[in-house]
C-alpha positions as CSV (number, residue, x, y, z in Angstrom):
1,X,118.3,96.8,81.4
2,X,120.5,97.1,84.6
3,X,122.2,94.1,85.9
4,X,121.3,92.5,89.4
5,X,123.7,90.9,91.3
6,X,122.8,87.4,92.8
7,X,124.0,86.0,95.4
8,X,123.4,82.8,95.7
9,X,124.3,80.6,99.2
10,X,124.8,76.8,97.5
11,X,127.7,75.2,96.0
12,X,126.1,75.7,92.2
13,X,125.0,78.9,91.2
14,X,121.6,79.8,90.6
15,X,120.7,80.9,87.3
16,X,118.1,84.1,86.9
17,X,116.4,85.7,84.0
18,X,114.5,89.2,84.3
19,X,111.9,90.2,81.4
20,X,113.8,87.8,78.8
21,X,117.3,89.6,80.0
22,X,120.0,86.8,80.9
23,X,122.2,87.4,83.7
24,X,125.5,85.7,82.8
25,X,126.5,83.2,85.4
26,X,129.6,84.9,85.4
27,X,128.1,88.0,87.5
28,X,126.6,85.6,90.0
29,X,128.6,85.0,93.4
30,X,128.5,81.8,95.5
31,X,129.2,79.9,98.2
32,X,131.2,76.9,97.4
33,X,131.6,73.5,98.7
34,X,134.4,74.3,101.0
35,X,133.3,77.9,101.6
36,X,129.9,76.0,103.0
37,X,131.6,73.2,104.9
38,X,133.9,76.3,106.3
39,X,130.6,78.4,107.3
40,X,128.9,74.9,108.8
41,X,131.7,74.5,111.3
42,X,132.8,77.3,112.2
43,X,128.8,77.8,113.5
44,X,128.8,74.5,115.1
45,X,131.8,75.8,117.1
46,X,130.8,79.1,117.8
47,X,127.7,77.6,119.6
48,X,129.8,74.9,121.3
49,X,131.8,77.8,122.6
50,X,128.5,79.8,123.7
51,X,127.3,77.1,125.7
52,X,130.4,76.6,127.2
53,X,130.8,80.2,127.9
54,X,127.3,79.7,129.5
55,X,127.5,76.7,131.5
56,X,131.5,77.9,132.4
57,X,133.0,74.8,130.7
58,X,136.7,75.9,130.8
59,X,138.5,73.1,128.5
60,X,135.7,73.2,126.2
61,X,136.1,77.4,125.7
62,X,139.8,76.6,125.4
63,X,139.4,74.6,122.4
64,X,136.1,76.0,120.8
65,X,137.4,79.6,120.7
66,X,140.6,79.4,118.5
67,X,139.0,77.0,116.8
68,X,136.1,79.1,115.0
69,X,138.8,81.5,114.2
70,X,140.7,78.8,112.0
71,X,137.1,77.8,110.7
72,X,136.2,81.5,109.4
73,X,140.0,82.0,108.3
74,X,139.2,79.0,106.4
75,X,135.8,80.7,105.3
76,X,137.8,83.7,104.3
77,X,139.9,82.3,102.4
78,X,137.8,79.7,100.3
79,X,134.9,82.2,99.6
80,X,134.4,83.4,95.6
81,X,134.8,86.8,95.8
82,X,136.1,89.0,93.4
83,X,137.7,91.5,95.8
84,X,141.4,89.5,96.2
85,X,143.1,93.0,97.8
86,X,140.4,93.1,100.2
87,X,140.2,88.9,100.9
88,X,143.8,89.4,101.9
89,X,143.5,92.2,104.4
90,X,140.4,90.3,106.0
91,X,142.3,87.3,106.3
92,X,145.0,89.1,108.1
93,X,141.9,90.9,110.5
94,X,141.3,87.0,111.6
95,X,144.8,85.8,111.8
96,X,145.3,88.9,114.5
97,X,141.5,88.2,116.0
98,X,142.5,84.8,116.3
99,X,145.9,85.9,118.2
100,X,143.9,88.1,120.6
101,X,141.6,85.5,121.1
102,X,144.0,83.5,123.2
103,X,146.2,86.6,124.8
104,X,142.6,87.5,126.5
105,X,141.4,83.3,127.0
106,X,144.9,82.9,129.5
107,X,144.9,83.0,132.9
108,X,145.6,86.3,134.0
109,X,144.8,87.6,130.7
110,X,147.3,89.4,128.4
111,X,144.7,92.4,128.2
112,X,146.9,94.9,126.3
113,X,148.2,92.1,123.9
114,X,144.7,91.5,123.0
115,X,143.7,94.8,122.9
116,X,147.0,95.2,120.4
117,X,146.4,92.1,118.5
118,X,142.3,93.6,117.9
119,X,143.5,97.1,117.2
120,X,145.6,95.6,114.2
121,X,142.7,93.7,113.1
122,X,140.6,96.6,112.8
123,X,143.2,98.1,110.9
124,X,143.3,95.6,108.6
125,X,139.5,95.5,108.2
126,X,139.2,98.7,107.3
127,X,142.3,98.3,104.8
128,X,140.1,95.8,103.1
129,X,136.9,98.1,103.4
130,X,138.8,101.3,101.9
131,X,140.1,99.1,99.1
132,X,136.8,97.3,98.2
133,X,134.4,100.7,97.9
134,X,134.1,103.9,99.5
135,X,131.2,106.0,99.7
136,X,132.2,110.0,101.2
137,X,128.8,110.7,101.8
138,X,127.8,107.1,103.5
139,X,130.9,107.9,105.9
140,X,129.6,110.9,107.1
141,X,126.6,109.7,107.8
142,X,128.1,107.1,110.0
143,X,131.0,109.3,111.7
144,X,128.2,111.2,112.6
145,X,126.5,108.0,114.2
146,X,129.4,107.3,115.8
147,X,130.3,111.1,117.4
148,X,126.9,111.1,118.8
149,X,127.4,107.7,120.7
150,X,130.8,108.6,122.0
151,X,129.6,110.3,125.1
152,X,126.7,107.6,125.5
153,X,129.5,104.7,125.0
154,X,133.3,105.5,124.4
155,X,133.4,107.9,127.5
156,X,132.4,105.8,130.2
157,X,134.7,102.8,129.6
158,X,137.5,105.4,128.9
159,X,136.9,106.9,132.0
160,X,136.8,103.4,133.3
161,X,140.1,102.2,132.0
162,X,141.9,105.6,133.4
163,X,140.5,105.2,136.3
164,X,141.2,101.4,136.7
165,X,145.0,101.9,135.5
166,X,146.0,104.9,134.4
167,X,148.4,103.3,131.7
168,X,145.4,102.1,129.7
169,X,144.3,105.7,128.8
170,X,145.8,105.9,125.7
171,X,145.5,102.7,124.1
172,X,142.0,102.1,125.2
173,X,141.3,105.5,123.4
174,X,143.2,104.8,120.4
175,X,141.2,101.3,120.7
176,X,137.8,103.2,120.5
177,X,138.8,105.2,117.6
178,X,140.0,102.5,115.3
179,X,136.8,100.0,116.1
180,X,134.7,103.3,115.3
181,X,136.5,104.2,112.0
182,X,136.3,100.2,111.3
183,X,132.6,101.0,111.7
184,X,132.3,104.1,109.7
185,X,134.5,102.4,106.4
186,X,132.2,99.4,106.9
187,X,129.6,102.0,106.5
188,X,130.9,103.4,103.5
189,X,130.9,100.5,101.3
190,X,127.4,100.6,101.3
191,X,127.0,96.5,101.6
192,X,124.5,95.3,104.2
193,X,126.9,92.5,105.5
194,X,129.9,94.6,106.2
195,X,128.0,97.0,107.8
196,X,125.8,94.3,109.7
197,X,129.4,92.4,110.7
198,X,131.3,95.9,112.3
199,X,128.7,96.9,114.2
200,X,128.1,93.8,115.6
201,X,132.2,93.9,116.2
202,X,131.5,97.2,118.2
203,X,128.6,95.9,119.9
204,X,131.1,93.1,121.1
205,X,133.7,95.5,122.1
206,X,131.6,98.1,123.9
207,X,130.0,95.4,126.2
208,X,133.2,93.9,126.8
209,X,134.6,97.4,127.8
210,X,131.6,98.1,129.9
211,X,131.4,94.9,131.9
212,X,135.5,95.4,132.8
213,X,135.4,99.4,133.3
214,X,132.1,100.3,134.2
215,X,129.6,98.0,135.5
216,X,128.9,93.8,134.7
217,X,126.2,93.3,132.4
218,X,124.3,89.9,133.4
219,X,125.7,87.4,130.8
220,X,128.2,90.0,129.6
221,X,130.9,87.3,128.3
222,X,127.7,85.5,126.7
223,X,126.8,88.4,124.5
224,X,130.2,89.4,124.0
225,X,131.2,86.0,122.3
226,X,127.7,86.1,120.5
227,X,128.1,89.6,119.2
228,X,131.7,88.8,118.0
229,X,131.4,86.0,116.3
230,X,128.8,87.2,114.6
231,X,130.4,90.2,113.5
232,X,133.3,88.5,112.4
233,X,131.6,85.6,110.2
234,X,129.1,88.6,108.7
235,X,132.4,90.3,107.9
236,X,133.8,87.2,106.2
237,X,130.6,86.7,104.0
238,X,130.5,90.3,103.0
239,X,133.6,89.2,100.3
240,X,130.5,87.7,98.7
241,X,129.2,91.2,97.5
242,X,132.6,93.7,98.1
């Protein structure tokens, strides 16, 4: 009889048997004890930052924002997962996150530092993606997906960008096409949670871009820091099954 892997979200692991076939605990994935206390924080500080993103609580942003970055490093890096290669490279995604993270919080912001400092994170995501599993026909599907949404999406907030500055052509462009092929090699590992995680990412992204290019959304920054740090922690928690 085929195997099933479990995943189970405690600090023990659950034990399952199917029609009298054992499923060795060995095969079954967890979160641990510091993996959960990692998750638990870094969630109370991501909604600490919301509200404060909300209510405009500058000092409280300031703090709240590295800070679930160190928490999901932490997540990252505590996690059981069997894919070490791919740990590595997503630890790396949130050490650079982390660094853009506070070139774009400063006052003027340090916009093409944080775009740099996100375009090596997605790098180093889909590293990590191409080295866990990587499924050709998966990845067409999604660079499909994503060609179709350029126009609807990537164009404007190019166009944006040119027209804002002309300088920020090329690496918003080369921006856009790393976050989509971060997207399409989430895609191609075929596991819910990366998948879930990068298109959250680009979700972030693309309302971030819009709301400085083409035209504010109403709680634009709200959404953005929502979107993201969901992305990221679904990201993280996809180790569990990569």
């Amino acid at each position: 009889m085929a195997r099933t892997r479990i995943v189970a979200v405690a600090p023990i692991p659950l034990f399952l048997q199917i029609a009298g076939d054992p499923i060795p605990l060995a095969s079954v994935r967890t979160v641990n004890a510091a993996a959960t206390s990692f998750l638990a924080l870094a969630v109370v500080s991501a909604t600490i930052h919301w509200w404060s993103v909300a209510a405009g609580r500058r000092p409280v942003l300031l703090v709240t924002k590295p800070l679930t970055m160190v928490m999901l490093i932490g997540l990252a890096a505590s996690i059981d997962s069997a894919a070490g290669a791919t740990r590595g490279w997503f630890i790396a995604a949130l050490v650079l996150s982390l660094a853009g993270d506070v070139f774009l919080m400063l006052e003027p912001d340090r916009f093409v530092a944080g775009l740099a400092s996100f375009l090596g994170a997605h790098l180093a995501y889909i590293v990590g993606l191409v080295a866990a599993a990587f499924s050709p026909g998966a990845a067409l599907i999604a660079l499909a997906a994503a060609v179709a949404l350029f126009p609807l999406i990537g164009r404007p907030i190019l166009a944006g960008a040119r027209a804002t500055d002309a300088r920020l052509g090329t690496p918003v462009a080369a921006y856009i096409a790393v976050i989509s092929t971060m997207v399409v090699t989430a895609a191609a590992t075929t596991t819910l949670l990366a998948v879930a995680g990068a298109v959250s990412f680009f979700a972030s992204d693309a309302v971030l871009g819009w709301s400085r290019f083409v035209a504010a959304i109403p709680r634009g920054r709200l959404i953005t820091m929502i979107t993201y740090h969901a992305g990221q922690t679904l990201l993280v928690l996809a180790l569990i099954a990569l």
